[in-house]
C-alpha positions as CSV (number, residue, x, y, z in Angstrom):
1,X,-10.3,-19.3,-5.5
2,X,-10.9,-16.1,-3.2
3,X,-8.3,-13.9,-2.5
4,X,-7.0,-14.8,0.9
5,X,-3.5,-14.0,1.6
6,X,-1.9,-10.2,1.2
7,X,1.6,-8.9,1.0
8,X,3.2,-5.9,2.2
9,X,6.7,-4.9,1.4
10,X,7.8,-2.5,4.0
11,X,12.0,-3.0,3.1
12,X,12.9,0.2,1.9
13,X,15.1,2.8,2.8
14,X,12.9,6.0,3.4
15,X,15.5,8.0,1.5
16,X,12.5,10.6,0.9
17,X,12.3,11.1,4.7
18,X,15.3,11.4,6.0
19,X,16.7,12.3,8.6
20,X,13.8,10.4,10.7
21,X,14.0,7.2,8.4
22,X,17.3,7.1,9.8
23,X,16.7,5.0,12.2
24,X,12.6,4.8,12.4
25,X,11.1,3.0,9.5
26,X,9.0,5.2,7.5
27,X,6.4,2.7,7.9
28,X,6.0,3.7,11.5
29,X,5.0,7.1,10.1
30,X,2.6,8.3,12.8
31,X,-0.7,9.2,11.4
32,X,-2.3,10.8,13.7
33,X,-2.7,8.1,16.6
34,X,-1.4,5.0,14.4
35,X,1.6,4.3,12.3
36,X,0.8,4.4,8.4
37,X,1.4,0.5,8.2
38,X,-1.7,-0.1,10.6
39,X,-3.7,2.0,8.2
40,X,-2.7,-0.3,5.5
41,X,-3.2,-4.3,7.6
42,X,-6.9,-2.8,8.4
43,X,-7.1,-2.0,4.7
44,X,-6.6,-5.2,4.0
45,X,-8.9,-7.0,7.0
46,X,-11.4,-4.8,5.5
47,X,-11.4,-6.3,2.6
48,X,-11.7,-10.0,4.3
49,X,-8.2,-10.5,4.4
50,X,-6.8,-12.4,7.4
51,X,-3.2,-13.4,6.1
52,X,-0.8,-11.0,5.8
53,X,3.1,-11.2,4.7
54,X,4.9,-8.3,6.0
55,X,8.3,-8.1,3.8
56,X,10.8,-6.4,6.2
57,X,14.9,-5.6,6.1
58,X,17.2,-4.5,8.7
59,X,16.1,-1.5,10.6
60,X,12.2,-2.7,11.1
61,X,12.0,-4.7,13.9
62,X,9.6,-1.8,15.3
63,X,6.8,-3.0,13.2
64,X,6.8,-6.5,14.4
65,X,7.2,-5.2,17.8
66,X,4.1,-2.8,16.7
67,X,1.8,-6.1,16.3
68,X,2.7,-8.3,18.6
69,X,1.6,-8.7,22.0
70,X,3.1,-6.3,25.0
71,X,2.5,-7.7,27.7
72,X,4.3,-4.9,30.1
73,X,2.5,-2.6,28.9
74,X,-0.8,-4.2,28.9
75,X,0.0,-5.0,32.7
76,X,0.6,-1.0,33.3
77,X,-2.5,-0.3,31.8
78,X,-4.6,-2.7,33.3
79,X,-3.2,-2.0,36.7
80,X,-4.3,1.8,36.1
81,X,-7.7,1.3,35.1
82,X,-7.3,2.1,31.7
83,X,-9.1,-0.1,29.6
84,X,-10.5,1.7,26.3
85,X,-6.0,1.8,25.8
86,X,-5.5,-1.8,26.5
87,X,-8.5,-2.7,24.5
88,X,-6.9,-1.0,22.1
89,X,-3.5,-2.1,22.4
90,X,-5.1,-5.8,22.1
91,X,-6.8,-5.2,19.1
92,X,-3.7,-3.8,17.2
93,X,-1.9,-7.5,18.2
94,X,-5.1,-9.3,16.9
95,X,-6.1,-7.8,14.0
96,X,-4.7,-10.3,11.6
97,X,-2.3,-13.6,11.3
98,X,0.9,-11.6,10.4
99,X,4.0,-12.7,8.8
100,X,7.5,-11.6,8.3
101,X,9.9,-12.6,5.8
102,X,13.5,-10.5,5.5
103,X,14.4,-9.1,2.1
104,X,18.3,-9.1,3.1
105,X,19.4,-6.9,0.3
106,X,17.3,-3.9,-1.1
107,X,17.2,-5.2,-5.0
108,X,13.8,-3.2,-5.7
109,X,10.2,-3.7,-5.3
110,X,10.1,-6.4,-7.7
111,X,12.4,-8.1,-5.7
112,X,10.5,-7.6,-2.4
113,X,7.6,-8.7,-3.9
114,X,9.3,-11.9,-5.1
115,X,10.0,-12.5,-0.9
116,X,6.5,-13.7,-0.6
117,X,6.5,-16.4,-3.6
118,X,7.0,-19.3,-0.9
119,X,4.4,-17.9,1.7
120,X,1.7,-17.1,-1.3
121,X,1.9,-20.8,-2.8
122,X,-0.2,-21.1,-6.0
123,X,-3.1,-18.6,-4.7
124,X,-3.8,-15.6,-6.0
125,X,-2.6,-13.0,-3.3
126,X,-3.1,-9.0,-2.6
127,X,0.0,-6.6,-2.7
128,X,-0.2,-3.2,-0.2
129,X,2.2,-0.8,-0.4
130,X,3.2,-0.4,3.5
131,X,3.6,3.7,3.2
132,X,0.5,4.0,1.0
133,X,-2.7,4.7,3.3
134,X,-6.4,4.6,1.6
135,X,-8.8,6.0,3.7
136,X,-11.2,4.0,4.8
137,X,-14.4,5.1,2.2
138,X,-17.3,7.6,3.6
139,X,-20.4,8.6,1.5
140,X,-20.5,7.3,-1.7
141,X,-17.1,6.4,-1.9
142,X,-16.2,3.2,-2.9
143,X,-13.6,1.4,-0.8
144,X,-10.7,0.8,-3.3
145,X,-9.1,-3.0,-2.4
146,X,-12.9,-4.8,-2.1
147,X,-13.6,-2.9,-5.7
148,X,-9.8,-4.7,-6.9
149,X,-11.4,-7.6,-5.2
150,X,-14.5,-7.8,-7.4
151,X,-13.3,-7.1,-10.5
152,X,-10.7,-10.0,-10.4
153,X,-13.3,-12.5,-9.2
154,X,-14.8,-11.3,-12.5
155,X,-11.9,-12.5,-14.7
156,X,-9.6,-13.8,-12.9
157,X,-6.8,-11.8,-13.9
158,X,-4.6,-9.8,-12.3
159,X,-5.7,-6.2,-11.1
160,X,-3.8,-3.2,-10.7
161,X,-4.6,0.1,-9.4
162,X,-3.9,3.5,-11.3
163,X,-5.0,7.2,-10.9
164,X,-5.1,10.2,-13.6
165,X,-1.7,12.1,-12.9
166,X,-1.1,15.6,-14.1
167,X,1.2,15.7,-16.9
168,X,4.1,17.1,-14.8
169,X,4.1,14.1,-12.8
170,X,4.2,11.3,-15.2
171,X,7.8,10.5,-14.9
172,X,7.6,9.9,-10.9
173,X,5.4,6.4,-11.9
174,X,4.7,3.1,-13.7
175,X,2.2,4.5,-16.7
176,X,0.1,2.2,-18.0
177,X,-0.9,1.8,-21.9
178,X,-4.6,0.6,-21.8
179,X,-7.6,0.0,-23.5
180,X,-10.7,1.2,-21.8
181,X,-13.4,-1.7,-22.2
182,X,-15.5,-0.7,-18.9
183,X,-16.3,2.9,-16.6
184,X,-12.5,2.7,-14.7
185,X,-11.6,-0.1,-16.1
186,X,-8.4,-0.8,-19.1
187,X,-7.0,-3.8,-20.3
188,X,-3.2,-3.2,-19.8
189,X,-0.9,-3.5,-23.5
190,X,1.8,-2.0,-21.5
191,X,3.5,-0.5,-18.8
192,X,6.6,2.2,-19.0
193,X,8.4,2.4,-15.2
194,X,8.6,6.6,-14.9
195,X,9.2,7.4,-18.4
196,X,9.9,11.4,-19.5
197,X,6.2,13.2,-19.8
198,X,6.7,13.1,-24.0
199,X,7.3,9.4,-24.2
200,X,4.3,8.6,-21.8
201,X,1.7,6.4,-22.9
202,X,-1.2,7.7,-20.9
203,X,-1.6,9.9,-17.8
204,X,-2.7,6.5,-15.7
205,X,-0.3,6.3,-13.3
206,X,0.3,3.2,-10.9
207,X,-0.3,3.0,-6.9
208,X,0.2,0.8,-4.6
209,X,-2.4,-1.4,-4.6
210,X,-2.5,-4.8,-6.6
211,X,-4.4,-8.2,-7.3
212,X,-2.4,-10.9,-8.7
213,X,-2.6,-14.3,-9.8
214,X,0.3,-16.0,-9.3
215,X,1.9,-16.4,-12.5
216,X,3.2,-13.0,-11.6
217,X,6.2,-15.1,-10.1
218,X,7.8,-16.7,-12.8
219,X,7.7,-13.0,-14.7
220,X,9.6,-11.4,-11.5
221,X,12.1,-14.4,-11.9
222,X,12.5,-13.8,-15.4
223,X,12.3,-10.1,-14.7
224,X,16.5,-8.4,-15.1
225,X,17.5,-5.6,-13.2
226,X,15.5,-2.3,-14.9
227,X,15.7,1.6,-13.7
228,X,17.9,2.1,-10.6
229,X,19.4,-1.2,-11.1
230,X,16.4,-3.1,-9.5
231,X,14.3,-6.0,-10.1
232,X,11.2,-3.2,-10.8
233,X,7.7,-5.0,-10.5
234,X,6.4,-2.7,-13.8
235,X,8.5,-4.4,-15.4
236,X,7.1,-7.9,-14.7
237,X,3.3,-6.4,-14.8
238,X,4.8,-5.6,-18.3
239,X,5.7,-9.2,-19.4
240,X,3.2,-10.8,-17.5
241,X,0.2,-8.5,-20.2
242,X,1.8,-9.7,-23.0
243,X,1.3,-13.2,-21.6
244,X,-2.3,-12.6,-20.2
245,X,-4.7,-10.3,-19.4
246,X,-4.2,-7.6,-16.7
247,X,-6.6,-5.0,-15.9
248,X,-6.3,-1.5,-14.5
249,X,-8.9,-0.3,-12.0
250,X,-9.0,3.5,-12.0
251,X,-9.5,4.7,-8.0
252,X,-11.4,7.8,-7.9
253,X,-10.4,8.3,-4.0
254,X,-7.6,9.6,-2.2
255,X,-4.4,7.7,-1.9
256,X,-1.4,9.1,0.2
257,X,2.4,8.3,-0.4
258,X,3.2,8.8,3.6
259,X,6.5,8.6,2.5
260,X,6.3,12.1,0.6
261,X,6.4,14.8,3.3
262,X,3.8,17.0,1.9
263,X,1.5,13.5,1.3
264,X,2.1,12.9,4.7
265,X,0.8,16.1,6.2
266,X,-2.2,15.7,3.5
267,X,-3.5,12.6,5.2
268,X,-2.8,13.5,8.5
269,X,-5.3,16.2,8.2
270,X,-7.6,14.5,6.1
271,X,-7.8,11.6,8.4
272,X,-8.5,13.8,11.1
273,X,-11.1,15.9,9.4
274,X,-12.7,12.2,9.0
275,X,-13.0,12.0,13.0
276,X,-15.9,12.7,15.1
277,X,-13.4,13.1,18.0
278,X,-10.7,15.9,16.0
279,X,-12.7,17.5,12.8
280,X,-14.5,20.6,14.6
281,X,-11.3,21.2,16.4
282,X,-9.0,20.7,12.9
283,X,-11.4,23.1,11.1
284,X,-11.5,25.5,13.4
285,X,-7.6,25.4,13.4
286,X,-7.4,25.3,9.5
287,X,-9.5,28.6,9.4
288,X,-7.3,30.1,11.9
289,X,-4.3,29.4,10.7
290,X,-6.1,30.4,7.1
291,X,-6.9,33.9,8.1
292,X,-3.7,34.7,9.9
């Protein structure tokens, strides 16, 4: 069965970006001329992906309102000629059959994860990570979810995606113990949720992008409260490889954390050193600033 359905969680508290996750979810980042989450649902209609779960909590009614129609504004902009920003404006309402579920109490990613059991069924389903952005590929990258994508139609297993982390860094992700038995490609043994540098497994590091069968359910049910106190989804990758097969894809692109201040300013300029419309004017500000 094709993967046709993907899930967002976008519940969390923003803790990292604070004070403007106060009251703006970190979601609604602004990258450049979009919020991060929009990066992420073209992402995934990208990758042929139509249905989309987007797991909310209190505080994020701005990324429904983001999606759905407005027909105000769309009848100021119409009325003043301006039709490349309501064309626009339409297109961000139509890119995709959204969904919202409400995870009413934070209980961890895991947890948010588990939202979406009723909505996914028995398919196999896509999880995006809604502050992650992944470029969209250019040159002889390789566009990271459709590469997920292929590799579980090959064994129809569940996929994961990981990146080599410096040492230093280890302990800020799920590591992944793996055997290597293709070019990027492990067969999970194990995962550790942000264990100290000398205890690590590997330097493999988990992000936020996943393909699962759905089996992964019954683990996250089974799954008790880890690290922080939460229901952590590592932990259920975990059980569900001692179970079955799981496979880590190594992503050899960027991936930015929007939700990290410094990633945030990263991607901002790298997204706009990917435009026709801002990358003379960015490098000529970079090598101003630069030589200052």
């Amino acid at each position: 069965m094709a993967v046709r359905k993907a899930v967002i969680p976008a519940a969390g508290f923003g803790t990292r970006f604070l004070p403007f996750s106060k009251a703006v979810p970190k979601e609604m980042l602004n990258v450049i001329d979009r919020p991060c989450i929009q990066y992420v649902v073209e992402e995934a209609v990208r990758a042929g992906i139509q249905d989309i779960l987007i797991v909310t909590s209190r505080g994020k009614s701005a990324i429904e309102d983001h999606f759905d129609y407005a027909p105000d504004l769309e009848a100021h902009l119409r009325a003043g000629g301006k039709g490349a920003e309501l064309d626009e404006v339409r297109r961000v309402a139509e890119l995709a059959d959204i969904h919202y579920v409400r995870q009413k109490e934070q209980k961890g990613f895991g947890h948010a994860v588990l939202m979406a059991a009723e909505h996914v069924g028995d398919e196999p389903f896509a999880v995006l990570v809604g502050d992650e952005v992944v470029p969209e590929p250019t040159g002889a990258e390789r566009d990271l979810l459709p590469a997920m994508l292929e590799l579980f139609e090959r064994h129809r297993r569940s996929v994961l995606t990981v990146v080599e982390v410096p040492p230093e860094d280890v302990s800020a992700y799920g590591i992944v113990d793996g055997e290597e038995v293709a070019e990027d490609v492990y067969r999970v043994r194990a995962m550790v949720e942000k264990p100290d540098p000398a205890d690590a497994p590997s330097n493999l590091g988990s992000r936020g992008r996943y393909v699962f069968t759905p089996d992964l359910f019954d683990h996250l049910r089974r799954t008790p409260p880890g690290k922080g106190g939460e229901i952590q989804l590592t932990d259920a990758i975990a059980s569900l490889a001692e179970a079955d097969e799981v496979y880590a894809y190594t992503h050899r692109g960027p991936v930015y954390d929007v939700g990290r201040p410094l990633n945030y300013l990263q991607a901002t300029i790298e997204l706009a050193l990917r435009r026709d419309d801002l990358a003379k004017q960015m490098h000529d500000f970079i090598a101003e600033v630069a030589a200052r």
